[in-house]
ZAMARGU-4260 file (C-alpha; in steps of 0.2 Angstrom, whole numbers, plus 5000, padded with zeros to 4 digits):
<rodrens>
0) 5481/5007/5776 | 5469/5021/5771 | 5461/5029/5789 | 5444/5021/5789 | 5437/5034/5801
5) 5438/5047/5790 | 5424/5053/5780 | 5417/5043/5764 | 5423/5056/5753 | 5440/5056/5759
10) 5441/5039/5759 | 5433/5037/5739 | 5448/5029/5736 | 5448/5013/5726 | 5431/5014/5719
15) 5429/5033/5718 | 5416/5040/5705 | 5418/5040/5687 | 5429/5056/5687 | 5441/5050/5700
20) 5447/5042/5688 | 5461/5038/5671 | 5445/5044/5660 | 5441/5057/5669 | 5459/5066/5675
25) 5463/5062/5656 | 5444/5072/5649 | 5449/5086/5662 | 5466/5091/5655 | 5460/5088/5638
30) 5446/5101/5640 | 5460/5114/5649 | 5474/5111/5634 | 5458/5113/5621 | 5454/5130/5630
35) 5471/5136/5629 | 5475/5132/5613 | 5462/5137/5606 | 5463/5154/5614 | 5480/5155/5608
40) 5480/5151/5590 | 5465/5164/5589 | 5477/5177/5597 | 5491/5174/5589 | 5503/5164/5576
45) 5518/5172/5582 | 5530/5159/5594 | 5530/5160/5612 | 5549/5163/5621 | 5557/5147/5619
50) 5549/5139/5604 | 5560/5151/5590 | 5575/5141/5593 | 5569/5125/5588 | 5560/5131/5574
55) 5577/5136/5566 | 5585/5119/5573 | 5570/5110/5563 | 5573/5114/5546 | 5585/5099/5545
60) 5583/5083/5557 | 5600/5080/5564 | 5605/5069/5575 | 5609/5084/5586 | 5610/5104/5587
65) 5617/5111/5602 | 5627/5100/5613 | 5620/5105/5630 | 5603/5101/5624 | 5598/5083/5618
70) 5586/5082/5602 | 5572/5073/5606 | 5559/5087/5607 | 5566/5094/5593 | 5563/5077/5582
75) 5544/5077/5589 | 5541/5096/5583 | 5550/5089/5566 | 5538/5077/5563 | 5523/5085/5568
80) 5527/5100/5555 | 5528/5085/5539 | 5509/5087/5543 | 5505/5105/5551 | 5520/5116/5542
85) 5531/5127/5550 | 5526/5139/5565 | 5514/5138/5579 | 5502/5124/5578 | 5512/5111/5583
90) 5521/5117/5598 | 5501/5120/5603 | 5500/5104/5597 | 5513/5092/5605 | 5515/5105/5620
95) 5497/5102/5628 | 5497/5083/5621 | 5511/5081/5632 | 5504/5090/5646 | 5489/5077/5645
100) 5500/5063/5645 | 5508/5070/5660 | 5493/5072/5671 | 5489/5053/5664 | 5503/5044/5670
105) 5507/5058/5685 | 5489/5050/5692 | 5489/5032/5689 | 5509/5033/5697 | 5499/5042/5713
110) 5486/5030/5714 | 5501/5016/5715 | 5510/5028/5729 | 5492/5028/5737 | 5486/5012/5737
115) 5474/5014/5723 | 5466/5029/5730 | 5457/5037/5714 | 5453/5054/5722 | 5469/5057/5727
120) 5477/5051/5713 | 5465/5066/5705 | 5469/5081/5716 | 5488/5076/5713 | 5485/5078/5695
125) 5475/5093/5696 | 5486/5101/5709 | 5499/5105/5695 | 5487/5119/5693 | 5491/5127/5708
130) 5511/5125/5701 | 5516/5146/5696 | 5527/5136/5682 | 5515/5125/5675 | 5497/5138/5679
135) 5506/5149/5670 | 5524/5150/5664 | 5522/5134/5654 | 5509/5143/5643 | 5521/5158/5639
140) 5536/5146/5634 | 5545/5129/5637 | 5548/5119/5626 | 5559/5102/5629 | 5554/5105/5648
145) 5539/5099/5645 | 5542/5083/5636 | 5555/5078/5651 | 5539/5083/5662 | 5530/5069/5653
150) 5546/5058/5652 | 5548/5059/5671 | 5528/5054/5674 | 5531/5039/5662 | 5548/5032/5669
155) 5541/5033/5688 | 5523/5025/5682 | 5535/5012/5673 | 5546/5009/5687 | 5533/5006/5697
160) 5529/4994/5684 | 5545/4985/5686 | 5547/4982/5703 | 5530/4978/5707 | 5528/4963/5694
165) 5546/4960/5689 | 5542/4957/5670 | 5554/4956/5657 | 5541/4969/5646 | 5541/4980/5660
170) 5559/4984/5663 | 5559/4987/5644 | 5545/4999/5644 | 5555/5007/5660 | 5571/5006/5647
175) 5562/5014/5632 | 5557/5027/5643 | 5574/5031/5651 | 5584/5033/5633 | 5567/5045/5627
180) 5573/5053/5644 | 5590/5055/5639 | 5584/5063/5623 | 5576/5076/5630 | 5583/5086/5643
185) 5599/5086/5654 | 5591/5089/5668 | 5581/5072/5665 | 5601/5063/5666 | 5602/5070/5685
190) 5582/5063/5688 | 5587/5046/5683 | 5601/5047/5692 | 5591/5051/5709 | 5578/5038/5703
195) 5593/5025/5704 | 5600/5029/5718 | 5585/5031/5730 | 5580/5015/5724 | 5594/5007/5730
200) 5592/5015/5746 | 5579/5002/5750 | 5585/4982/5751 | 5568/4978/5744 | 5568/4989/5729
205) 5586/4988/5728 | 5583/4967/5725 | 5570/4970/5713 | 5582/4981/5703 | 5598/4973/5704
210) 5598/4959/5691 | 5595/4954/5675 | 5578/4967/5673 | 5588/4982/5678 | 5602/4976/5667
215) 5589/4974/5652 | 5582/4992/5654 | 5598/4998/5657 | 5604/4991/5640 | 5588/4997/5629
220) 5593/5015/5639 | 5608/5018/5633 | 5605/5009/5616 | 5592/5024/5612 | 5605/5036/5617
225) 5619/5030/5608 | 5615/5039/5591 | 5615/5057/5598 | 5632/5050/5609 | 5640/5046/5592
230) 5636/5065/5587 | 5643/5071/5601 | 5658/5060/5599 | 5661/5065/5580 | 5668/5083/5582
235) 5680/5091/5596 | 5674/5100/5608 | 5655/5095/5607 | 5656/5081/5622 | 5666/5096/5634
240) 5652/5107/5630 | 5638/5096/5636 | 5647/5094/5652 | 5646/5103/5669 | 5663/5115/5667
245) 5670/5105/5684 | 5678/5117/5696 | 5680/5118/5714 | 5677/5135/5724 | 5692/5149/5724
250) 5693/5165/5733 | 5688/5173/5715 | 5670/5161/5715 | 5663/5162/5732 | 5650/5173/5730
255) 5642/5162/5716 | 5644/5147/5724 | 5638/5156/5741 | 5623/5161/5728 | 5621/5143/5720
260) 5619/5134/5737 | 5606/5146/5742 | 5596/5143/5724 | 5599/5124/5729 | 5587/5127/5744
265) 5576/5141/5737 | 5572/5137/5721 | 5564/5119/5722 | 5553/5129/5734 | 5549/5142/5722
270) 5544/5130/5707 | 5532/5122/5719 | 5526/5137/5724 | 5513/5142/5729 | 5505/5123/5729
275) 5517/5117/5744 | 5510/5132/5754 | 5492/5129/5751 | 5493/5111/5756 | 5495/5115/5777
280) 5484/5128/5773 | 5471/5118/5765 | 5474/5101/5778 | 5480/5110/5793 | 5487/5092/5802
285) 5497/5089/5787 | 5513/5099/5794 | 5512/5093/5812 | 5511/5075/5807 | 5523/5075/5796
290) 5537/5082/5806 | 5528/5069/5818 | 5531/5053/5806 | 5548/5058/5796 | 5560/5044/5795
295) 5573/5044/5783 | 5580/5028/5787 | 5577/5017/5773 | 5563/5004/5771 | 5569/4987/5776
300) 5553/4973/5772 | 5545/4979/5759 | 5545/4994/5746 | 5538/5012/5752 | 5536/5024/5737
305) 5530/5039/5747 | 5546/5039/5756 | 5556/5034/5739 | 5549/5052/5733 | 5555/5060/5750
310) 5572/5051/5746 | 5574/5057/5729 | 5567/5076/5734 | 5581/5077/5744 | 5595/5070/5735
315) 5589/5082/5720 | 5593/5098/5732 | 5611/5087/5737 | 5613/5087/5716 | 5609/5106/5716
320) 5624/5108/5731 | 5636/5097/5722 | 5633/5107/5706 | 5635/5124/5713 | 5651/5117/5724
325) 5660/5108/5709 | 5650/5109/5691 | 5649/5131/5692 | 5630/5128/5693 | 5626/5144/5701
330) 5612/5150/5692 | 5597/5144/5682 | 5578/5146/5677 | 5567/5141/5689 | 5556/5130/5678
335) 5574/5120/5673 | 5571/5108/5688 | 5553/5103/5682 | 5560/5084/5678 | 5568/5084/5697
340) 5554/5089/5709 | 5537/5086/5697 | 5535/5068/5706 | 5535/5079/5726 | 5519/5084/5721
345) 5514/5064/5723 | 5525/5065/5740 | 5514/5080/5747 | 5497/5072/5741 | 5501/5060/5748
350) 5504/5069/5765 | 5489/5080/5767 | 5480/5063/5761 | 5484/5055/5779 | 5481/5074/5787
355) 5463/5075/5780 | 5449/5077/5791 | 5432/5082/5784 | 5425/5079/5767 | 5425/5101/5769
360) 5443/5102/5767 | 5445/5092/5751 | 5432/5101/5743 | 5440/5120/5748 | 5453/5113/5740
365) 5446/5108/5726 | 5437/5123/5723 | 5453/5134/5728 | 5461/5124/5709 | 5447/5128/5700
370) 5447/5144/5705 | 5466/5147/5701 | 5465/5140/5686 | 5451/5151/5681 | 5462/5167/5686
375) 5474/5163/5679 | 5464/5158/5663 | 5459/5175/5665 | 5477/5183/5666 | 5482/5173/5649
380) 5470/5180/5637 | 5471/5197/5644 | 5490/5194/5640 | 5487/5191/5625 | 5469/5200/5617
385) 5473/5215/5627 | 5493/5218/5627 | 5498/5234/5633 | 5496/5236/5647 | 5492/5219/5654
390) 5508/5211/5645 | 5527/5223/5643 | 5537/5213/5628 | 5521/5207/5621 | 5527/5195/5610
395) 5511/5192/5602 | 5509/5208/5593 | 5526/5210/5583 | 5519/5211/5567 | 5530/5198/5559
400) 5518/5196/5546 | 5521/5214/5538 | 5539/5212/5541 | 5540/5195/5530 | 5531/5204/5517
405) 5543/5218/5516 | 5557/5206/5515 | 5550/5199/5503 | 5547/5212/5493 | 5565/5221/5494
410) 5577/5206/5494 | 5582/5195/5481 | 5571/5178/5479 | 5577/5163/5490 | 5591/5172/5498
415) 5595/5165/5516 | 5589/5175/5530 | 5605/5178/5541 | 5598/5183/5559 | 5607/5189/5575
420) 5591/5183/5587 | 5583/5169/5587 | 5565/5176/5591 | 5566/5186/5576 | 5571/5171/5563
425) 5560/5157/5570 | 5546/5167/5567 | 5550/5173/5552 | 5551/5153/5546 | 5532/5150/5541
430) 5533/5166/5532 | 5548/5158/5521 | 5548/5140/5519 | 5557/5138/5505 | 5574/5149/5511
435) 5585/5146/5525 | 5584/5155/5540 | 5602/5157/5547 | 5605/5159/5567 | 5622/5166/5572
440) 5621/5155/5587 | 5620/5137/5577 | 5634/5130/5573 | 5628/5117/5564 | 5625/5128/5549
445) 5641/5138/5549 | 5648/5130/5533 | 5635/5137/5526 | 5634/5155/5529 | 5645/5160/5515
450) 5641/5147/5504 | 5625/5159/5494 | 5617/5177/5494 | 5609/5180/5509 | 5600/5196/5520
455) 5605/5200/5536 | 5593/5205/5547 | 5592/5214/5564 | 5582/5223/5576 | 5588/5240/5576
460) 5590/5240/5597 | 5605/5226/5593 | 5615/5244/5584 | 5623/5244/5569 | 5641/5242/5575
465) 5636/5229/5589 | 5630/5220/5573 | 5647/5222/5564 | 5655/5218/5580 | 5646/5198/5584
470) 5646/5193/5563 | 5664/5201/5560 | 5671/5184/5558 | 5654/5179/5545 | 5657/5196/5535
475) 5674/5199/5537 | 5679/5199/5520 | 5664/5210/5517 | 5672/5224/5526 | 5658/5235/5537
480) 5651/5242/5520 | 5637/5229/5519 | 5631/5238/5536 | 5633/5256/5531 | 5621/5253/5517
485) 5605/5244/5528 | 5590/5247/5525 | 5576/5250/5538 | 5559/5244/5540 | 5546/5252/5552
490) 5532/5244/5555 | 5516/5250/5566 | 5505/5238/5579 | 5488/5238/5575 | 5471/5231/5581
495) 5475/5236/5599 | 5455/5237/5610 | 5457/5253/5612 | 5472/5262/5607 | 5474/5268/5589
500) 5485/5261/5575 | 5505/5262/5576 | 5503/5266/5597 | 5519/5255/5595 | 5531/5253/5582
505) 5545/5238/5578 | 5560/5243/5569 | 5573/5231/5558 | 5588/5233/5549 | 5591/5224/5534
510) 5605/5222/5520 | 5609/5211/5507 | 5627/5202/5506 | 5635/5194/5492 | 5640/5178/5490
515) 5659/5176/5495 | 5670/5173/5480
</rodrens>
């Protein structure tokens, strides 16, 4: 029951104005994802951190690439480049689509938690600005993260679905969600599994679950995921490798697990941070009167989503202890648990919504986003127009283009490109559609790498012999000769504001190896 003494604008709740609204959340982030990819395509065409591996996976659609991560993101870039081409545009493309789709479903799953409340079904939505990871670590990379960010919006908002109306079409739209989930990300497995579990946690949803819908979603689930299971079935060793390596603490691991207990604690905070901090600051009540109301005891009469979120919050941090206690889960990045703790931003809305108490806090803290997101706005294109010294690896200026063109020009026509690091080869793709860019650390392609001529190409920070030592087993027949004789291509940055042409130079190494015989 909404508090009818508060204010009119803190109660705009199930009217609401036309941007309290699907239309209108959905116009907002449209207009922020235009922005930024706009002002990234005109910065740059080089790829961001994480895309480089999946443009080498994409050159062929398999039904998987690397066993600890599923394919489904990597299908989506697939089929987006049969219309775009290789490179850039359509991680810009299906990066920020998905992010759309996120805020969509993240606000019409709010407004259920919150009893149709459109406004704050809203700020929930616009409070991923105030997210570091998503304001601005999800510009810089991510990749498969961010399609188990939306996978994790549409399987709660479907859920919600199922146990609310009970209707054959929503437990399949929750199953079609779940195996898309199951696609995606690991991460999303332990999500689902939490989702399950806290749903039992409650007779009332527990009933609505158990039973011939659950069973039907369960079935479509694991029915999407079967094809990539068969691949990991069909050769040895692939099934270990996407599995925790289980183990339980010895005198020789303490340390780390000592250190992965702690980051089970710290580090849902951190990828939350700073928005779970501004919220008491914002609605100063909202600490007090939670502490006040908390009650972890299960729901027994009827279903309570806000405390469904609190459930699963907390068994998430259990799954982080578990997996630094028995899984060697000790360390990982922070943005990793993106599909585990996006749906607490709907638990905290939810929160300072009952601590409100003037129309003036609502609107600091509206303006505080907008302002945020402006900043850090700001911080992105100075990344990326200005580069040094606003940015230190700045990815955007490595002058790929010139390199490709060299290549090109000294190696022999459609020779595989044969690449140590994978920023260097996916990058190099769009310049070389029609070759094969070759990444040491696929194995997927690894009957091929002695199969045709091919150039081997390197930055010259990796060092000749450190070279020679990670491909020894590709070149062995070779002998180190093929090293000896590299080439190397210096290139100078250019188009720096103020700094003059070739204030930064990148270096390769390059030699061509013959075909085994």
């Amino acid at each position: 029951m909404l508090d009818q003494t508060r204010p009119a604008e803190a109660r705009a709740g199930k009217g609401g104005t036309a941007l309290y609204s699907l239309g209108g959340i959905l116009t907002a982030a449209g207009l922020y994802a235009l922005v930024h990819v706009t002002a990234r395509l005109i910065a740059s065409l080089n790829l961001g951190e994480d895309a480089p591996v999946t443009e080498i996976f994409v050159q062929q659609l398999q039904l998987g690439y690397l066993s600890d991560r599923p394919p489904l993101y990597d299908w989506l870039i697939w089929t987006v480049q049969q219309v775009t081409g290789p490179g850039v545009v359509a991680y810009q493309l299906l990066k920020y689509a998905l992010l759309v789709v996120t805020c969509g479903f993240l606000f019409l799953a709010a407004r259920r938690v919150m009893a149709g409340d459109n406004l704050w079904a809203f700020l929930t939505a616009e409070s991923l600005a105030l997210i570091y990871q998503i304001s601005w670590r999800f510009h810089e990379g991510f990749t498969y993260q961010v399609g188990a960010m939306a996978l994790v919006a549409l399987t709660f908002w479907a859920f919600l679905r199922a146990v609310d109306a009970a209707r054959w079409r929503d437990f399949a739209l929750l199953g079609l969600f779940a195996g898309l989930g199951l696609l995606c990300s690991q991460e999303y497995w332990v999500f689902l599994a939490v989702l399950v579990v806290a749903a039992l946690l409650q007779p009332a949803l527990r009933a609505r679950l158990v039973g011939p819908g659950g069973a039907l979603a369960g079935a479509i689930a694991v029915a999407l995921f079967a094809p990539h299971l068969v691949w990991l079935l069909t050769e040895p060793g692939r099934e270990a490798a996407a599995l925790p390596d289980w183990q339980l603490p010895d005198a020789t691991n303490w340390g780390e697990v000592g250190q992965g207990i702690r980051r089970a604690f710290t580090e849902p905070l951190m990828y939350l941070a700073p928005l779970m901090f501004i919220y008491p600051l914002m609605f100063p009540r909202m600490t007090r009167q939670t502490l006040r109301e908390a009650r972890l005891r299960p729901a027994a009469n009827a279903p309570d989503f806000e405390q469904l979120i609190l459930h699963m919050t907390l068994l998430s941090v259990a799954a982080l202890v578990f997996g630094a206690l028995a899984a060697g889960i000790w360390t990982y990045p922070t943005h990793a648990l993106m599909p585990l703790f996006l749906l607490t931003t709907i638990w905290l809305a939810a929160r300072a919504r009952r601590a409100v108490r003037t129309s003036g806090e609502i609107r600091r803290f509206v303006w505080l986003a907008v302002v945020i997101t402006l900043v850090a706005l700001g911080g992105r294109l100075a990344n990326m127009y200005v580069l040094e010294p606003v940015c230190s690896i700045c990815r955007w200026g490595e002058p790929y283009s010139d390199l490709a063109r060299e290549i090109a020009r000294q190696t022999p026509t459609g020779a595989d490109i044969f690449v140590i690091d994978d920023e260097l080869g996916g990058n190099l793709r769009r310049f070389f559609p029609d070759r094969r860019i070759v990444w040491a650390g696929q194995p997927p392609f690894s009957a091929e790498r002695a199969s045709r001529a091919r150039v081997l190409l390197w930055d010259h920070r990796e060092g000749d012999r450190a070279v020679l030592r990670s491909l020894r087993g590709e070149i062995a027949a070779l002998g180190p000769e093929p090293i000896m004789r590299a080439k190397t291509i210096k290139i100078p940055w250019t188009g720096h504001l103020w700094k003059p042409d070739g204030y930064r130079h990148s270096t390769w190494r390059f030699t061509v190896l013959s075909p085994k015989g």
